[in-house]
N, C-alpha and C positions, 0 to 999 in steps of 0.2 A: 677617556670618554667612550673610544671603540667599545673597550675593554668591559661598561658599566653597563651597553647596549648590549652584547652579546650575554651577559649575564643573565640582564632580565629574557634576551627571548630564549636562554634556556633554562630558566625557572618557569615560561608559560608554558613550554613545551612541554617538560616535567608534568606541572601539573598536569596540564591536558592528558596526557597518557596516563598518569595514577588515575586519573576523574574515568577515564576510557575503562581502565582495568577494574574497576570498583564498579563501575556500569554492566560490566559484562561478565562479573564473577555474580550480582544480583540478577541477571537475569537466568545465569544457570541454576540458580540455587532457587529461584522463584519457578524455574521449569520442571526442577525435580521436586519440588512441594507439591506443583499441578498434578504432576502423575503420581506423588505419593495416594494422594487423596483422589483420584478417580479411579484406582488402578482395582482397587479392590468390587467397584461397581461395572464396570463397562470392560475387563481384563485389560492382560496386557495393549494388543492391537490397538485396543479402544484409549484406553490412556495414552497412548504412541499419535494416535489424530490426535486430538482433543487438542496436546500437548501442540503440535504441528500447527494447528486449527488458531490456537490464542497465538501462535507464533505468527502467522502470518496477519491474526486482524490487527496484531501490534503493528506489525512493519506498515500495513495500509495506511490503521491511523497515522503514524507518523508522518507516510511520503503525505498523505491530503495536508494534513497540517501545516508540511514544508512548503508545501503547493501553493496551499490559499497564502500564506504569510511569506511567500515569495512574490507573487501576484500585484503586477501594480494595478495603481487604481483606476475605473474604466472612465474613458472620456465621455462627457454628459454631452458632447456635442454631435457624436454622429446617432443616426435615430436608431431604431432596434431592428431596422432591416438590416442596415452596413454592415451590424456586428458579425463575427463568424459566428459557424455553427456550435464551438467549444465555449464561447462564451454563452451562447445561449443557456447549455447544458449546464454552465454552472450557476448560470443565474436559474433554472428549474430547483439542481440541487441545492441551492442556499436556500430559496423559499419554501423547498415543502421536501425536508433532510429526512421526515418520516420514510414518506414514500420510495426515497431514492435507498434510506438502510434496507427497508420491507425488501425491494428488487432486488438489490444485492444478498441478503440472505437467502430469497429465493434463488438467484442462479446459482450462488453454490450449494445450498444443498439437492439443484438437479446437475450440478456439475460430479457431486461425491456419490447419487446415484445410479448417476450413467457418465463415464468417465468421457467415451462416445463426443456426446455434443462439447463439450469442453473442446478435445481433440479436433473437433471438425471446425468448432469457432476461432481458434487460434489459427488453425493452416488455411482457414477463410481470410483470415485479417492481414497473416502473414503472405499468402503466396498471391492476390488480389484475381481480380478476373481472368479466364481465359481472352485474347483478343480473338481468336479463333469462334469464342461460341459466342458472338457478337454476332458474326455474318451470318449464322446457322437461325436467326432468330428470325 
């Protein structure tokens, strides 16, 4: 009986890593397509983003995906002030997903042509207020 159990969880396991290796041998070989086919128009460098570029709006789409379909469902009982600010934001993004890819593609491409505010808005998110320039105000 042990014997019957460990079998099957290492046939899922198996598969799961064939399925893994097959996933991740198609996307090298879908990444070297990209830059076959851009390389000749935008050179190397430029094929080199591009390539980078679909790599990461892959991983996006995916973590939002995981995101939303991780997400339980919002209680209809507390009213739309209670809710936090993150729910808000997603209730914006599900209603008008134009707007919120339009802003998204806008910061990054003033993100790729000033690497700058990228840099300044991450060590703003990352390192938060001075308490010091609170009292200066």
């Amino acid at each position: 009986m042990i014997g019957l159990i460990l079998r099957r969880i290492a046939l899922a396991l198996t598969a799961a890593a064939m399925l893994a290796a097959a996933g991740g041998v198609l996307v090298v070989a879908l990444a070297f397509a990209l830059y076959a086919l851009v390389k000749p128009y935008v050179g190397d460098a430029g094929a080199g983003a591009i390539v980078a570029g679909a790599a990461a709006l892959f991983i996006g789409l995916g973590a939002a995906v995981l995101f939303i379909a991780s997400r339980p469902k919002a209680s209809k009982d507390l009213p739309p002030t209670a809710r936090g600010l993150a729910d808000r934001a997603m209730n914006f993004f599900r209603e008008k997903p134009v707007v919120t890819i339009s802003a998204a593609i806008g910061a990054g491409f003033l993100a790729v042509r000033n690497p700058r505010y990228l840099g300044a808005a991450v060590r703003s998110f990352f390192e938060g207020r001075d308490p010091s320039a609170r009292k200066r105000r």
